[in-house]
OpenMM code with the backbone's topology and positions (N, CA, C; nanometers):
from openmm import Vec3, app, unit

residues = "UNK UNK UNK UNK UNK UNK UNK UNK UNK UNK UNK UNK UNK UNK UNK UNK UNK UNK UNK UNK UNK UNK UNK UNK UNK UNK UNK UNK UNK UNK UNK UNK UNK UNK UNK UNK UNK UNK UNK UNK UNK UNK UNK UNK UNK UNK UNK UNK UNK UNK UNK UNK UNK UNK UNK UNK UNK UNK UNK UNK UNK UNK UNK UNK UNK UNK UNK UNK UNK UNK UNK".split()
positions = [
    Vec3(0.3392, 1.4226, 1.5442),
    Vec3(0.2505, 1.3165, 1.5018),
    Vec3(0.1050, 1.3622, 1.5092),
    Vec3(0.0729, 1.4443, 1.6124),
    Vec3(-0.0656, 1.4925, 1.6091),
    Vec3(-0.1016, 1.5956, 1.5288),
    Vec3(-0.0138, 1.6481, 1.4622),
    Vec3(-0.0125, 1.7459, 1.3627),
    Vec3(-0.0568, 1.6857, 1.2345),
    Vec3(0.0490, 1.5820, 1.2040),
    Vec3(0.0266, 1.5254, 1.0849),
    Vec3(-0.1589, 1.4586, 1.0669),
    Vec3(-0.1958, 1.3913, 1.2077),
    Vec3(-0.3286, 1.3492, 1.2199),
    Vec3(-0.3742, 1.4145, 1.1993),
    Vec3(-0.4077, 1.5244, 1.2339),
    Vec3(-0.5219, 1.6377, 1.2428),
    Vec3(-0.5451, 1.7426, 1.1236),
    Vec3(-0.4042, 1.7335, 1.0371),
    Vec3(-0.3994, 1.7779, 0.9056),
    Vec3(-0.4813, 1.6804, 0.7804),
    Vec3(-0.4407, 1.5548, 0.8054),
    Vec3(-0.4827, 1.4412, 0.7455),
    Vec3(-0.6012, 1.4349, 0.7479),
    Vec3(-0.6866, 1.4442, 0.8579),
    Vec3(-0.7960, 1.4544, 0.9136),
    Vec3(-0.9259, 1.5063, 0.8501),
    Vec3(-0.8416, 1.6385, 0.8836),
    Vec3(-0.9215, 1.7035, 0.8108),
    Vec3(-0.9092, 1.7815, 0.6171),
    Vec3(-0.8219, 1.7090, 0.5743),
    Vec3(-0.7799, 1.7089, 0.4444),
    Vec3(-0.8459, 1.5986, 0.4086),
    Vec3(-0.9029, 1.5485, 0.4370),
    Vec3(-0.9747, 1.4273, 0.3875),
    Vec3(-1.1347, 1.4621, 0.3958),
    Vec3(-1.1765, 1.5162, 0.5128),
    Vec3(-1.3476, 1.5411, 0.5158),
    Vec3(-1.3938, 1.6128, 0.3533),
    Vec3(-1.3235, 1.6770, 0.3216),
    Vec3(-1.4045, 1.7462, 0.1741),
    Vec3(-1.4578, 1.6665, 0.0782),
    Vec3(-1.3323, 1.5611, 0.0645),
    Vec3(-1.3821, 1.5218, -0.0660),
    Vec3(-1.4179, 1.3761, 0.0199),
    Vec3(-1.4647, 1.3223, 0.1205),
    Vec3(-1.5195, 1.2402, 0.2261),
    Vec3(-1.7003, 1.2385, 0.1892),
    Vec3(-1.7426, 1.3956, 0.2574),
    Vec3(-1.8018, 1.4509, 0.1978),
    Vec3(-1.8926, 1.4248, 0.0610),
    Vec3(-1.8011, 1.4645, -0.0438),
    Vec3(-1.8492, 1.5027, -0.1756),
    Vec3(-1.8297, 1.3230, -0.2151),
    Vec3(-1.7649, 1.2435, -0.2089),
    Vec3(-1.7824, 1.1188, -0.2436),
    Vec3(-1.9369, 1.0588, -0.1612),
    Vec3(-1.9343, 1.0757, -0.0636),
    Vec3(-2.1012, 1.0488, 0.0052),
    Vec3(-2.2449, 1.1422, -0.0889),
    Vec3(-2.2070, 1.2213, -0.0876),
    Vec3(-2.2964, 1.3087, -0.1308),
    Vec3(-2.3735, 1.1979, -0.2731),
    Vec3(-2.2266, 1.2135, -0.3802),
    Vec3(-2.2776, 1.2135, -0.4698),
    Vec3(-2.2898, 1.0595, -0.5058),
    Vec3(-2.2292, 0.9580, -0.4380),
    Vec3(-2.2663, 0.7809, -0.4249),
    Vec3(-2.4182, 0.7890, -0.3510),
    Vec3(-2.4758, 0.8835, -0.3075),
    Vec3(-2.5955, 0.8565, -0.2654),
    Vec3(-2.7059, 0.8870, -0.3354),
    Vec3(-2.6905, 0.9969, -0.4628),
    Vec3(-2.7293, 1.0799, -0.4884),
    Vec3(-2.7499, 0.9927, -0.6733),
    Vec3(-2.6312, 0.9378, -0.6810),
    Vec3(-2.6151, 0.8462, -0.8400),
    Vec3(-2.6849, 0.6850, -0.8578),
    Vec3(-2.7278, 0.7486, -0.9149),
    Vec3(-2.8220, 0.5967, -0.9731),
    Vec3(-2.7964, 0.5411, -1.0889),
    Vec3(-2.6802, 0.4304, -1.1314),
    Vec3(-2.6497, 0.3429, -1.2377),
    Vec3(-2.7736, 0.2398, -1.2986),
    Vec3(-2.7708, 0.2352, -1.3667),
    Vec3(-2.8530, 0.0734, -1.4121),
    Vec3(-2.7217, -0.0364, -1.3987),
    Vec3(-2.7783, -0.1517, -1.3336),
    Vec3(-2.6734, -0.2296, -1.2774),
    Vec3(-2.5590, -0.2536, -1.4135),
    Vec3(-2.6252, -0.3157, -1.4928),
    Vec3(-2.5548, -0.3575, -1.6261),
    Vec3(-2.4627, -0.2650, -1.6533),
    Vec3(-2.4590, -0.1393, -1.6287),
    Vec3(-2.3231, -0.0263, -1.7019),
    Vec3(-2.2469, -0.0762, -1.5587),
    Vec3(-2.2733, -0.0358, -1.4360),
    Vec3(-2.1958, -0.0387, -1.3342),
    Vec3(-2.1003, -0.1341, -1.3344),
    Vec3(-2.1502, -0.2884, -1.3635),
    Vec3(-2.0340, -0.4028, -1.4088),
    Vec3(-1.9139, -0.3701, -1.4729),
    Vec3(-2.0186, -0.3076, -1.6177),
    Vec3(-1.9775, -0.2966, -1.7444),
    Vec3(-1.8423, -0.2354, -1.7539),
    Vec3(-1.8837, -0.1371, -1.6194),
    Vec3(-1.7181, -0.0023, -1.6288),
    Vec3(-1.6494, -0.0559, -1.5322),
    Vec3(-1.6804, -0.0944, -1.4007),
    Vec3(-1.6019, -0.1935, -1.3276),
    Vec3(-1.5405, -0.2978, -1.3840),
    Vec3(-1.5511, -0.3742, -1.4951),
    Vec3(-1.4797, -0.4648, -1.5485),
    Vec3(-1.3972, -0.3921, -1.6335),
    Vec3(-1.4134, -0.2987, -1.7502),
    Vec3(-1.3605, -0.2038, -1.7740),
    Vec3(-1.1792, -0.1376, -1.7311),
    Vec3(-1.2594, -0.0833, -1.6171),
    Vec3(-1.1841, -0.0369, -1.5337),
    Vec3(-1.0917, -0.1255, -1.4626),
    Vec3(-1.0777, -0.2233, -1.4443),
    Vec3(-1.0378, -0.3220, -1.3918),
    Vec3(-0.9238, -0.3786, -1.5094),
    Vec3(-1.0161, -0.4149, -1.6321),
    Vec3(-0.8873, -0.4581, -1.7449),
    Vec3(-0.8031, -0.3219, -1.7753),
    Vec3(-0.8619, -0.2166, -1.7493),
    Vec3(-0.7117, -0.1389, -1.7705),
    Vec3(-0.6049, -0.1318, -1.6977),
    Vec3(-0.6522, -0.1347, -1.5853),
    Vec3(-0.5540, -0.1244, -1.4540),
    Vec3(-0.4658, -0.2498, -1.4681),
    Vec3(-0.5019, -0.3848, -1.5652),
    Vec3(-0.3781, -0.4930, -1.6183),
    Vec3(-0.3143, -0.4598, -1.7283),
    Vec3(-0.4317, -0.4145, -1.8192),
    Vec3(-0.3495, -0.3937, -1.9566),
    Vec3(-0.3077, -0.2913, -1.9744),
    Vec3(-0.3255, -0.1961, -1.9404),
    Vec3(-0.2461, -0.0853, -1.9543),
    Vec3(-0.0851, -0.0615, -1.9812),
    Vec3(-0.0864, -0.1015, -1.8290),
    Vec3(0.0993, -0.1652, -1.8050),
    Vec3(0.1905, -0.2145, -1.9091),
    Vec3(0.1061, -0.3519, -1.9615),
    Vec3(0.1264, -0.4307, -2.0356),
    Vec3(0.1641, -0.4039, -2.1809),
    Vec3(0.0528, -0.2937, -2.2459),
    Vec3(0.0339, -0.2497, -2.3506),
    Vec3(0.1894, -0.1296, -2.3747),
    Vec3(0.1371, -0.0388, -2.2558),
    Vec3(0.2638, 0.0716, -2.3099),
    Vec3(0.4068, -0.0196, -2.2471),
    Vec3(0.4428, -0.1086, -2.1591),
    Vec3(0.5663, -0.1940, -2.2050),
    Vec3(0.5725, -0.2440, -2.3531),
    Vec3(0.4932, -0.3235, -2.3743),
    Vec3(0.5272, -0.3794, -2.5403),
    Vec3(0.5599, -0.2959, -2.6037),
    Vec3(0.4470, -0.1496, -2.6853),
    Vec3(0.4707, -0.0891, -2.7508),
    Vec3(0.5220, 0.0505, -2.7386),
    Vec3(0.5820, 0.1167, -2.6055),
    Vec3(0.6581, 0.1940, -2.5623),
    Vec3(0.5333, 0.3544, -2.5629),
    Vec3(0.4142, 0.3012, -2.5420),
    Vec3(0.3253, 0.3750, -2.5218),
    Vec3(0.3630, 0.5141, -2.4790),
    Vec3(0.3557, 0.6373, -2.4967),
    Vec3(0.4125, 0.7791, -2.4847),
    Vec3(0.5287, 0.7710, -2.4607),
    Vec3(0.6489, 0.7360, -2.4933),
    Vec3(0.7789, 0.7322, -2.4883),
    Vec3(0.8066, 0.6648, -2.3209),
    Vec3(0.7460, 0.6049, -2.2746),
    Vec3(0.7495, 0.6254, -2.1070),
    Vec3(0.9084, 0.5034, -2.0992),
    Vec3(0.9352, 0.4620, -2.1658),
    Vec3(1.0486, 0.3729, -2.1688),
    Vec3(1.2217, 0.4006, -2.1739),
    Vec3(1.1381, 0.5142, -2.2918),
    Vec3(1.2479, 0.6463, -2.2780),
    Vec3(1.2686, 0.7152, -2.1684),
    Vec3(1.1750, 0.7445, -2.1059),
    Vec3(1.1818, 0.8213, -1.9914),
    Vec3(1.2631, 0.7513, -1.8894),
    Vec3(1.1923, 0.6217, -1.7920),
    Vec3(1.2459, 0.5984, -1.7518),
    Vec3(1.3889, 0.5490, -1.7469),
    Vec3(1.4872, 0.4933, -1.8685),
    Vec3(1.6048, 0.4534, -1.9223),
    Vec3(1.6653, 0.6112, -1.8629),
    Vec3(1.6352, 0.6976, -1.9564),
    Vec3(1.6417, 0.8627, -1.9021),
    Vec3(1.7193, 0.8711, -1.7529),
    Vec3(1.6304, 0.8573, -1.6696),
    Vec3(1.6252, 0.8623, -1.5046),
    Vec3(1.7221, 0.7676, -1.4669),
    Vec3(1.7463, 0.6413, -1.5079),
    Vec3(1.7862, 0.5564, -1.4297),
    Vec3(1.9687, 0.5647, -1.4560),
    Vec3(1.9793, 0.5956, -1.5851),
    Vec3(2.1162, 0.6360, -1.6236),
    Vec3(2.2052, 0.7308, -1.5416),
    Vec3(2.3099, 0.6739, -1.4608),
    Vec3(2.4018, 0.7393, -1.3888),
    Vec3(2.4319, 0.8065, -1.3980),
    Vec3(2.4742, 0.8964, -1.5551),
    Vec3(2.5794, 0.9604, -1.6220),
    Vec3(2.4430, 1.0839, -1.6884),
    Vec3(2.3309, 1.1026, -1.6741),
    Vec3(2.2448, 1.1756, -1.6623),
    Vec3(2.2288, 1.3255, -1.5672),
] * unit.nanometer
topology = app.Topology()
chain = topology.addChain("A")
for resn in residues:
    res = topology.addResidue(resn, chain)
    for name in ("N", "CA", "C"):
        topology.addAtom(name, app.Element.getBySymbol(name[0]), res)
């Protein structure tokens, strides 16, 4: 268990790090920051949504693929 901590640990400071660095360092104009946060936000619903309906990169195939016993 202290292995796993201390691996974790420190597998995390780099990019810990480089996310501080560069959130301190970036300056948005508020209006885009929304803009892509809302953005970003409707994809993370529609996305899903979109490639279910229309079988977006075959991913429907795929999974049917996987789930089939006889595979």
């Amino acid at each position: 268990m202290r292995a796993f901590l201390l691996a974790t640990g420190l597998g995390m400071i780099p990019m810990t790090l480089l996310y501080v660095v560069v959130g301190a360092n970036l300056s948005v104009e508020p209006w885009l920051a929304v803009t892509g946060g809302m953005l970003a936000i409707a994809m993370i619903f529609v996305f899903p949504r979109l490639a279910e309906r229309y079988n977006l990169f075959h991913l429907q195939d795929v999974i049917r693929t996987h789930e089939d016993p006889e595979c």
